[in-house]
C-alpha positions as CSV (number, residue, x, y, z in Angstrom):
1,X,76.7,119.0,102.9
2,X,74.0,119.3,105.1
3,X,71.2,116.7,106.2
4,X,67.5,117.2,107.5
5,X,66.7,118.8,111.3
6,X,69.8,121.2,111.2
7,X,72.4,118.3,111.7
8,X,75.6,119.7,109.9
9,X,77.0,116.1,108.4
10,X,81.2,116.7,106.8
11,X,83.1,113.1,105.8
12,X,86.7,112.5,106.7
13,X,89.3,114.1,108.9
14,X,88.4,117.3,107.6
15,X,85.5,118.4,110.2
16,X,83.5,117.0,112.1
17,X,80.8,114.4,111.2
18,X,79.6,111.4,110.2
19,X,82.0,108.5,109.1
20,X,84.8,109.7,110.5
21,X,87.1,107.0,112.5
22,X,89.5,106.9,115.2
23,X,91.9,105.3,113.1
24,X,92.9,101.9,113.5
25,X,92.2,101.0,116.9
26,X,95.9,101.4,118.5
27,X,95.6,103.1,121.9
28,X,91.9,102.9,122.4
29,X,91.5,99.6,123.0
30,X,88.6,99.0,120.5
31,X,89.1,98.4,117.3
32,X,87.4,101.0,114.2
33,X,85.2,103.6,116.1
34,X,82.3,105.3,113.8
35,X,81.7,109.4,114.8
36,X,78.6,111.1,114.3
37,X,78.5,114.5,115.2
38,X,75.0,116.6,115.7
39,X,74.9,119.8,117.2
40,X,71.3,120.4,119.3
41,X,71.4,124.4,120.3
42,X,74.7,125.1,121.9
43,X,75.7,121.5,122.7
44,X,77.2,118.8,120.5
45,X,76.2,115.3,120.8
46,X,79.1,112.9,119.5
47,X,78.1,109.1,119.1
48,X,80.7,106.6,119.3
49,X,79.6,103.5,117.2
50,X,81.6,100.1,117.1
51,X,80.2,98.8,113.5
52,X,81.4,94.9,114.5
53,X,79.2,95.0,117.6
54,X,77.2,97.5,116.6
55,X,77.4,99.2,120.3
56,X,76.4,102.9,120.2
57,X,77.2,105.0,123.2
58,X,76.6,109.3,123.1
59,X,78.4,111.7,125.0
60,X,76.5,115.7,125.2
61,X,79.3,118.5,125.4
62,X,79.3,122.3,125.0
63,X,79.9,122.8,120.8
64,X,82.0,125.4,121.8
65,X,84.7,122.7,123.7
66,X,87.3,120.1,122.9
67,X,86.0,118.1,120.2
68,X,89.1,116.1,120.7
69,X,88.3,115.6,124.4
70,X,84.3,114.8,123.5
71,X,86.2,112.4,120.8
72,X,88.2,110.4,123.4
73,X,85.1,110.7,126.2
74,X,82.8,108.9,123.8
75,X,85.9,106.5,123.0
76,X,86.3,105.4,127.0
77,X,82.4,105.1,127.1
78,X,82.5,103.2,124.6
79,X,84.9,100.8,125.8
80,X,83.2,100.2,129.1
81,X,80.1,99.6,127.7
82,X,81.8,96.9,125.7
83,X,83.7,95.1,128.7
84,X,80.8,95.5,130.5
85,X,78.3,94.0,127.9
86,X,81.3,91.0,127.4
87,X,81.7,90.0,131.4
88,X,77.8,89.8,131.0
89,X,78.1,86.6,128.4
């Protein structure tokens, strides 16, 4: 399936793309994380989304690396933006 602007968009644990989750939260410290994947020339953006809070954080790799290490960079980010946003209330 593909959407507009060249953005390749897969569901599920098959490939990359949007909708896809890290599971159920154990280990990351966060609870359901949302994925959307968009490749922009010969990097990959990954977004991280927390849909309770709605946070959004993006991390900008090589597409040709770890999607697995782009995964758990955007899932730290993530996560600090979150403790940082909650000390702030």
């Amino acid at each position: 399936m593909k959407a507009g602007d060249g953005e390749e968009v897969m569901v599920g644990n098959r490939a990359p793309g949007k909708g896809q989750t890290a599971g159920n939260g154990a280990g990351n410290g966060v609870g359901e994380v949302l994925f959307e994947f968009q490749r922009v020339g010969s990097y990959l953006k990954v977004m991280a989304i927390d849909p309770v809070t709605a946070t959004e954080v993006s991390v900008v790799g090589p597409a040709t690396g770890s999607l697995e290490l782009l995964k758990r960079t955007a899932i730290s980010k993530l996560q600090f933006v979150m403790k940082r946003d909650a000390a702030k209330r």
